[in-house]
C-alpha positions as CSV (number, residue, x, y, z in Angstrom):
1,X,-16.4,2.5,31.3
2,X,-16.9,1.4,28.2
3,X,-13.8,-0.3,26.5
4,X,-14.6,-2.5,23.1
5,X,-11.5,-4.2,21.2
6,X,-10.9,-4.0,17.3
7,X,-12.0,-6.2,15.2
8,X,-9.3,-7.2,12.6
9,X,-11.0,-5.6,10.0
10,X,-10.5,-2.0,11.3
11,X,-6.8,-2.4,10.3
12,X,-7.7,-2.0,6.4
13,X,-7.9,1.6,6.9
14,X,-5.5,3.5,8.5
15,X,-5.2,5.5,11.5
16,X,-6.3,9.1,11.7
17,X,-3.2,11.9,11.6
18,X,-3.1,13.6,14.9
19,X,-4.6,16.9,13.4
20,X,-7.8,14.7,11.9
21,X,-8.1,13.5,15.4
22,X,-7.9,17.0,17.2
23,X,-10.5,18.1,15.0
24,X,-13.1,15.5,15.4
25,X,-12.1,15.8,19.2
26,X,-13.3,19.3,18.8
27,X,-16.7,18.9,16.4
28,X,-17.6,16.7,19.7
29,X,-17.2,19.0,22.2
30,X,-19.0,21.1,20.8
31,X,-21.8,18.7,19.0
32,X,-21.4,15.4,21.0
33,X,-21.2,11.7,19.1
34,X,-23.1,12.3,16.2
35,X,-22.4,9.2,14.0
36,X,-22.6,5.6,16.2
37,X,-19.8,3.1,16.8
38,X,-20.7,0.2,14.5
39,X,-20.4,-2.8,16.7
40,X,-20.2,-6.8,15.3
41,X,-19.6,-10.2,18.0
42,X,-18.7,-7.6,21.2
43,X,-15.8,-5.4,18.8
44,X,-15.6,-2.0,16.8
45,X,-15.8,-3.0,13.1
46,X,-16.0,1.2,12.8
47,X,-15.3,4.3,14.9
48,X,-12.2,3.3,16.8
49,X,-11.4,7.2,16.6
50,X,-14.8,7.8,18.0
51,X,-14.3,5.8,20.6
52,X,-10.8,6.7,21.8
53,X,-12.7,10.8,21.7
54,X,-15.7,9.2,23.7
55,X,-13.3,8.1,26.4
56,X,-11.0,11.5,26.5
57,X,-14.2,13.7,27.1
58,X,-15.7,11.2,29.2
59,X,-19.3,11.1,27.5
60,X,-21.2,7.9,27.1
61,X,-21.0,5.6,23.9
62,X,-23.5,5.7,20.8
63,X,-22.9,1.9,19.0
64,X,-25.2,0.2,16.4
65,X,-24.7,-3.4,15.5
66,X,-23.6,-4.8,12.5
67,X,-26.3,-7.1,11.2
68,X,-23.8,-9.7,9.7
69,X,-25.7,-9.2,6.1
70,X,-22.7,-9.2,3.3
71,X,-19.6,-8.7,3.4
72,X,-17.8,-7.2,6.5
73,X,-15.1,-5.9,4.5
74,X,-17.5,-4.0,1.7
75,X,-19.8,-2.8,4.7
76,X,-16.9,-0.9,6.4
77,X,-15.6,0.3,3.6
78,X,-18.6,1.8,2.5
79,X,-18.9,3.5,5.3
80,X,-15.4,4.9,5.0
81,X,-14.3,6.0,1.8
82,X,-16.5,8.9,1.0
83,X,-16.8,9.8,4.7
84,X,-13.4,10.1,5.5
85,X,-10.5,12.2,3.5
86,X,-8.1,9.7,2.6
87,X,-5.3,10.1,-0.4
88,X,-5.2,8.1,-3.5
89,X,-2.6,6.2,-1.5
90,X,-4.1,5.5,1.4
91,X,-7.6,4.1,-0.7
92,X,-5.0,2.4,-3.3
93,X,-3.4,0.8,0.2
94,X,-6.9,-0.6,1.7
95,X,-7.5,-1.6,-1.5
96,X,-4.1,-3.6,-1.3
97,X,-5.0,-5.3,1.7
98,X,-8.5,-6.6,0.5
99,X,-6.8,-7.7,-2.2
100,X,-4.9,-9.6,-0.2
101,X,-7.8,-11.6,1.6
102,X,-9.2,-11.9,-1.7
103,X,-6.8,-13.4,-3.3
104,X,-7.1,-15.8,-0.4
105,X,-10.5,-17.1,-0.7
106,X,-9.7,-17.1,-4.1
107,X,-6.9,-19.8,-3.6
108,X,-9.4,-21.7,-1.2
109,X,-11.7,-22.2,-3.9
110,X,-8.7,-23.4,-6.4
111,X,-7.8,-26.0,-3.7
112,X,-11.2,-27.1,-2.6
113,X,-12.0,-27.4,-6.6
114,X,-8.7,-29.1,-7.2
115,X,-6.6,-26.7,-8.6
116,X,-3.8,-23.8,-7.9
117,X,-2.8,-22.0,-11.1
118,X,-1.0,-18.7,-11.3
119,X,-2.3,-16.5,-14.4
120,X,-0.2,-17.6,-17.6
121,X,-0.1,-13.8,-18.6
122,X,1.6,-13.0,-15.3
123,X,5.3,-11.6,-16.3
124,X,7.4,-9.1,-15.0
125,X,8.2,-5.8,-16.6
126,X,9.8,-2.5,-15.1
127,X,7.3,0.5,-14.6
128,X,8.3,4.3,-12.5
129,X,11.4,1.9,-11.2
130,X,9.2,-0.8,-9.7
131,X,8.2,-4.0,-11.4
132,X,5.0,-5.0,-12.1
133,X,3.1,-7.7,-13.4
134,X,1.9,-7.1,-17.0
135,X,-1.4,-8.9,-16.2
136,X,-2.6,-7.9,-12.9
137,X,-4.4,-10.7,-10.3
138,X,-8.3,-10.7,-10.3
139,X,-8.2,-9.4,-6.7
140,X,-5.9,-6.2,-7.3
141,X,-8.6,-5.0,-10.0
142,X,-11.5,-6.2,-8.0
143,X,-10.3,-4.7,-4.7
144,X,-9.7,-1.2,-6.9
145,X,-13.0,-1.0,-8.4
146,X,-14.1,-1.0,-4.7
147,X,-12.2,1.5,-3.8
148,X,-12.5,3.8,-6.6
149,X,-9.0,3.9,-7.2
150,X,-7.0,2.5,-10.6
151,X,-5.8,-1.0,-10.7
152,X,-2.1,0.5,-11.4
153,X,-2.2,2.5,-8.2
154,X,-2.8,-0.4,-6.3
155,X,-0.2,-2.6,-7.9
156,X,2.0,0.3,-7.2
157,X,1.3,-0.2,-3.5
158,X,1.6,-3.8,-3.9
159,X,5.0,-3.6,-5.1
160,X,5.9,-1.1,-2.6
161,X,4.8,-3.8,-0.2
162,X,7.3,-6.4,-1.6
163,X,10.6,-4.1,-2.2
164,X,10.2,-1.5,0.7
165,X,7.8,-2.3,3.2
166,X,9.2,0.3,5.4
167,X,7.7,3.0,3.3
168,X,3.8,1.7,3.5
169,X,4.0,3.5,6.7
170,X,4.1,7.0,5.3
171,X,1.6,6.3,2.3
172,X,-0.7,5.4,5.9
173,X,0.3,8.6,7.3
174,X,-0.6,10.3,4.5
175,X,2.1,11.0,1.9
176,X,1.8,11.0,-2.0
177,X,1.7,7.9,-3.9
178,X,3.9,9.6,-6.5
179,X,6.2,10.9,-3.9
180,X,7.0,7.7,-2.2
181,X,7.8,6.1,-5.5
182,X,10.1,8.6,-6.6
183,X,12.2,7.9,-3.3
184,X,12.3,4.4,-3.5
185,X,13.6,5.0,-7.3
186,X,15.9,7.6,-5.7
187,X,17.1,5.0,-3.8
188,X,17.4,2.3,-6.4
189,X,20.1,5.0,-8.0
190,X,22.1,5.7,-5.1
191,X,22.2,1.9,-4.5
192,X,23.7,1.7,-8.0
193,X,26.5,4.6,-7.5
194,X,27.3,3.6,-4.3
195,X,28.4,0.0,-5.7
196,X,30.5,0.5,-8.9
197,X,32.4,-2.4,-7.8
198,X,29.7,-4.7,-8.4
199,X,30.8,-8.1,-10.2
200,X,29.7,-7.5,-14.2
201,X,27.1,-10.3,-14.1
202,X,25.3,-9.2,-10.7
203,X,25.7,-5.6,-12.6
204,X,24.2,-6.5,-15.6
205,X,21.3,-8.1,-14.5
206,X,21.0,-5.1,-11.8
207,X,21.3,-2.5,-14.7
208,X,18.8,-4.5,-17.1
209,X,15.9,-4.4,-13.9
210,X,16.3,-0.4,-13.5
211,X,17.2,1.0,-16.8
212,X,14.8,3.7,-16.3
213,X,16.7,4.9,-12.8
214,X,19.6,4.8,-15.4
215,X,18.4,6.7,-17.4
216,X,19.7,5.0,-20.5
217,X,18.6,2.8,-23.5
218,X,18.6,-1.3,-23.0
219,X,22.1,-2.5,-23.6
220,X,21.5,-6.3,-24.4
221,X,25.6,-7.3,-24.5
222,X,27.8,-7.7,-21.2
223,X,31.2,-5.8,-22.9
224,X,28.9,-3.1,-23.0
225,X,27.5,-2.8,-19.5
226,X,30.9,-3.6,-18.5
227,X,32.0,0.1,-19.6
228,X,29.1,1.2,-18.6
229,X,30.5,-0.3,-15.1
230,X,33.5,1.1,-15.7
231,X,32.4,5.0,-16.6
232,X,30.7,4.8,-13.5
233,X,33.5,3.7,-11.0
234,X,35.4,6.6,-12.8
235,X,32.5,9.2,-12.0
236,X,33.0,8.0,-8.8
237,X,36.5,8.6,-8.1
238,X,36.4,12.1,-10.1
239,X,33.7,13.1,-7.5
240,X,35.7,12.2,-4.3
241,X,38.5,14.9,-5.6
């Protein structure tokens, strides 16, 4: 029986939902293996799904080899993105994770040429509660072009990746971009009720970094964030009455 491992590269698109797998089960009962499993060095580069459905109604394998022309990465993704019915998030997310190996060769090329330099318009700023470089890298813009997705999406799910990594697994399962952020920022303000106790300094700069979860204007003095520490351990207290 016919039992090929993943190649590495099958992991920049995520898995199919249970319900997406049902129904291609279904389609090939009734129609049989109508696309091949692309095949490069003995693994699946694409059609892991196809595979695992090959093996549950016990019918023999269709594969195709890669002919190593290009880029593996551009070839599976072509292959993907239009076939398959994945969210903005889950596009802006593979798009993440090419970025991420292109960003890579791109520091290999630095070092072999003698230099690493980080972008001298790279600063931080606050956007939707998550920060985000003002300049984005090369790769992010690259990797979304690719995709078809917008640059900010993508450096949404980049920053997703630094401050909650727990939550990239229900962009891959599926859920809303927009919906995920609003939970981490729902987050960032519970964080910040939770803890009116908070020393003024670590407060200030906390406040400073999520004025938008705040919901107020930029307060650039410490006396003043210290009564704004202040109202808030008083909400506090009024609400446990």
């Amino acid at each position: 029986m016919f039992d090929y491992e993943l190649d590495e590269v099958v992991k920049i698109l995520p898995e199919m939902d249970a319900k997406s797998f049902d129904s291609l089960l279904e389609d090939m009962k009734i129609h049989g293996q109508l696309e091949p499993v692309w095949i490069y060095a003995d693994k699946i580069i694409d059609g892991r799904h196809r595979q695992k459905a090959c093996k549950i109604l016990n019918i023999e394998l269709k594969t195709q080899e890669w002919n190593g022309e290009g880029s593996l990465e551009e070839f599976v993704l072509g292959l993907n993105v239009n076939r398959r019915h994945l969210t903005v998030g889950q596009k802006a997310l593979a798009a993440y994770k090419k970025s991420i190996k292109l960003g890579e060769e791109a520091k290999q090329r630095q070092r072999a040429s003698g230099g690493d330099r980080r972008s001298s318009g790279y600063k931080e700023s606050v956007v939707h509660g998550l920060e985000q470089p003002k300049r984005l890298p090369p790769a992010i813009e690259l990797a979304a072009r690719a995709l078809g997705v917008s640059k900010q999406c993508v450096a949404d799910i980049r920053q997703i990746a630094m401050e909650a990594p727990e939550m990239i697994k229900e962009i891959e399962a599926g859920a809303s971009l927009r919906d995920v952020k609003n939970k981490i920022t729902r987050g960032k303000h519970s964080l910040l009720i939770a803890k009116p106790d908070f020393q003024a300094l670590e407060f200030k700069n906390f406040a400073i970094d999520h004025l938008e979860v705040l919901g107020a204007n930029r307060i650039e003095n410490l006396k003043g964030l210290v009564l704004l520490q202040k109202w808030l351990a008083g909400r506090v207290r009024n609400l446990g009455k």
